[in-house]
C-alpha positions in Angstrom: 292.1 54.5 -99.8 295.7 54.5 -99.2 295.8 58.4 -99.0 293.4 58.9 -96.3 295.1 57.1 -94.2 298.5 58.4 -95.2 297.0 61.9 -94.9 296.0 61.1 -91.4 298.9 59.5 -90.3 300.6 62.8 -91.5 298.2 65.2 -90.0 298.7 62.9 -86.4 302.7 63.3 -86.7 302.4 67.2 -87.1 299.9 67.6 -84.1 302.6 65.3 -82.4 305.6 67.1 -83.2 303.8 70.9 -82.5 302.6 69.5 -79.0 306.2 68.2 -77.9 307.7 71.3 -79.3 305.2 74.0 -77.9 307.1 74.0 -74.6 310.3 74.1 -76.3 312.3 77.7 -77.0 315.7 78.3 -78.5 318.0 80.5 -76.4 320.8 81.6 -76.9 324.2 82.2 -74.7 323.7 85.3 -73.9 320.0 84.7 -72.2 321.4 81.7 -70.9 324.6 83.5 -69.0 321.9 86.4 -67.8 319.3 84.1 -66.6 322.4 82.3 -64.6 323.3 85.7 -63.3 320.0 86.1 -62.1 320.2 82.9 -60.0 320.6 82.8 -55.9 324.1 82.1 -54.9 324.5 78.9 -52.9 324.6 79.6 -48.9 327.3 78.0 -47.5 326.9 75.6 -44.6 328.7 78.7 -42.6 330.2 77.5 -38.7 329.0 75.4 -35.9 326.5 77.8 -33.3 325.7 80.5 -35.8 322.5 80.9 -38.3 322.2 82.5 -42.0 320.6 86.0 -42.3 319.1 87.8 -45.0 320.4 90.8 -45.5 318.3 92.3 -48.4 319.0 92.8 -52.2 321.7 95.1 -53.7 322.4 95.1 -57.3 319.9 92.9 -57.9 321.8 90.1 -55.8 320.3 89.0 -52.6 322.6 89.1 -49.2 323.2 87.3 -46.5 325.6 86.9 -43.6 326.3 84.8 -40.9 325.4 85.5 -36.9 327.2 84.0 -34.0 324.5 82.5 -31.6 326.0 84.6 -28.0 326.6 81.8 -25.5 327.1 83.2 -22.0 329.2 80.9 -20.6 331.6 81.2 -23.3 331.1 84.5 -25.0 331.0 86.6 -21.8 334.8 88.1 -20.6 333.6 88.1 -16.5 337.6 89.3 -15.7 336.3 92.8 -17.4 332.7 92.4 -17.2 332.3 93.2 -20.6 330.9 91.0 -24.1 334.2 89.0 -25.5 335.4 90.5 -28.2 334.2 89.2 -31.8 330.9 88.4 -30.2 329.4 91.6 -29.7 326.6 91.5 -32.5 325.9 87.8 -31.6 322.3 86.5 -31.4 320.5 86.0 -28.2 319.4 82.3 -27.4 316.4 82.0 -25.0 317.3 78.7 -23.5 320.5 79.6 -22.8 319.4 83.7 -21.5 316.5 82.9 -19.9 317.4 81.3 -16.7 320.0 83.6 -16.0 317.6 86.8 -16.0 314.9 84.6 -13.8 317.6 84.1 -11.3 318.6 87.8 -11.6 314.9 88.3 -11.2 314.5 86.5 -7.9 317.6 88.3 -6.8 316.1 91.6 -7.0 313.0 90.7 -5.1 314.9 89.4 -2.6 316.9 92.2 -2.1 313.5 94.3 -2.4 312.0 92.0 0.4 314.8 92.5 2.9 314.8 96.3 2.5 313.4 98.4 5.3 310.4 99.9 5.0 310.9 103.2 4.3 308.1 104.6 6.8 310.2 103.8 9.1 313.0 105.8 8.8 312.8 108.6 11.5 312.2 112.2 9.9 314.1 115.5 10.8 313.0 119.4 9.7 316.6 121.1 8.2 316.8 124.5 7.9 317.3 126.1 4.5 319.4 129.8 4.3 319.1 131.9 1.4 320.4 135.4 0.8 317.7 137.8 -0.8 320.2 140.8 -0.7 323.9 141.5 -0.6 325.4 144.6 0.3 329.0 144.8 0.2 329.8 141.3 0.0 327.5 140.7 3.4 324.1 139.1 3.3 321.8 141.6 5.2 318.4 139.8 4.5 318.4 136.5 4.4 314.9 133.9 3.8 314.9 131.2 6.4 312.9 128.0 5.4 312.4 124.7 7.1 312.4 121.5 4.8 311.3 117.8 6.1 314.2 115.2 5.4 314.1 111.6 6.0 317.7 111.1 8.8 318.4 110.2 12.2 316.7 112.8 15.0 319.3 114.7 16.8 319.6 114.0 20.8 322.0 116.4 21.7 323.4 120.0 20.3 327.0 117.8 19.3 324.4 115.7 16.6 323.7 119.3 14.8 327.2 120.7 12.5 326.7 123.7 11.4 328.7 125.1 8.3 328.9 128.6 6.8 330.4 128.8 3.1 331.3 125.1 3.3 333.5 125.6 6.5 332.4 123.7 10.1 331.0 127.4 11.9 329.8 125.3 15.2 326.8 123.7 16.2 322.7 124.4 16.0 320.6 123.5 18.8 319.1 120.4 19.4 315.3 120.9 20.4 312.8 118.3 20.3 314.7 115.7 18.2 315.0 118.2 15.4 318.5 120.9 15.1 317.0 124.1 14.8 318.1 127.6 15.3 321.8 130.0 14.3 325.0 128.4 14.3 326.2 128.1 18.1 330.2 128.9 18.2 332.2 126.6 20.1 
């Protein structure tokens, strides 16, 4: 009787000894040192007011960086009117951007709400001059056409200059509010 039970007990010890070694696998230095290689560097605790970012995989080691988080009060050179330098590729914060572009918001409409209505404005006919042929130097047809422009109506010949080649040539006439007509020499 004795050597069924030492066969069992021996048959027990070798299913105990395969199940505790079935997870077990002998490795050597050099899987250990590549399997190391292959493991994510630590990322550093980096400095106060800026966040980690991923910066993708190259050879096989993943990248990252760190981002200043852009605070206007600070990061902002208002003398020059320009981002201070070593902050230019800063991230944005909401909280702290956010008000400032509602108030720049409400600035615009107000500016937009104060502004005369354009209807208003009174409107004047100019006349246009364009040379259609040139003989010697000298225009000898010309094509006269009239063109509605928003501006002040005239009231009197001395609120219609009239220039020739960029140089003052006199004035037009002033009929009905509107400067119409050849120059008028002085």
């Amino acid at each position: 009787m004795r050597i069924p039970i030492l066969t069992f007990g021996a048959i027990a010890s070798i299913l105990t000894i395969n199940s505790v070694m079935a997870d077990t696998v002998v490795t050597s230095r050099g899987y250990v040192d590549a399997a190391d290689a292959l493991k994510q560097d630590k990322i550093t605790a980096g400095t106060t007011g800026s966040v980690v970012t991923y910066n993708g995989a190259q050879n096989g080691q993943t990248q990252f960086s760190e981002r200043g988080i852009f605070n206007p009060k600070t990061d902002f050179d208002f003398n020059n009117n320009e981002v201070a330098t070593g902050h230019e590729g800063d991230l944005l914060d909401a909280g702290s951007i956010f008000p400032n572009l509602v108030g720049m918001s409400n600035a615009i409409q107000d500016i937009q709400d104060n502004m005369p209505d354009f209807d208003d404005l009174p409107e004047t006919t100019v006349t246009y001059k364009t040379c259609y042929q040139e003989v010697n130097g000298e225009c000898i047809l010309w094509n006269l056409s009239d063109k509605n422009v928003y501006g002040r109506q005239c009231q009197s010949n001395n609120d219609c200059p009239c220039y020739e080649n960029g140089q003052f040539a006199g004035k037009q006439r002033c009929e009905n509010g509107r400067c119409t007509g050849e120059c008028l020499m002085q």
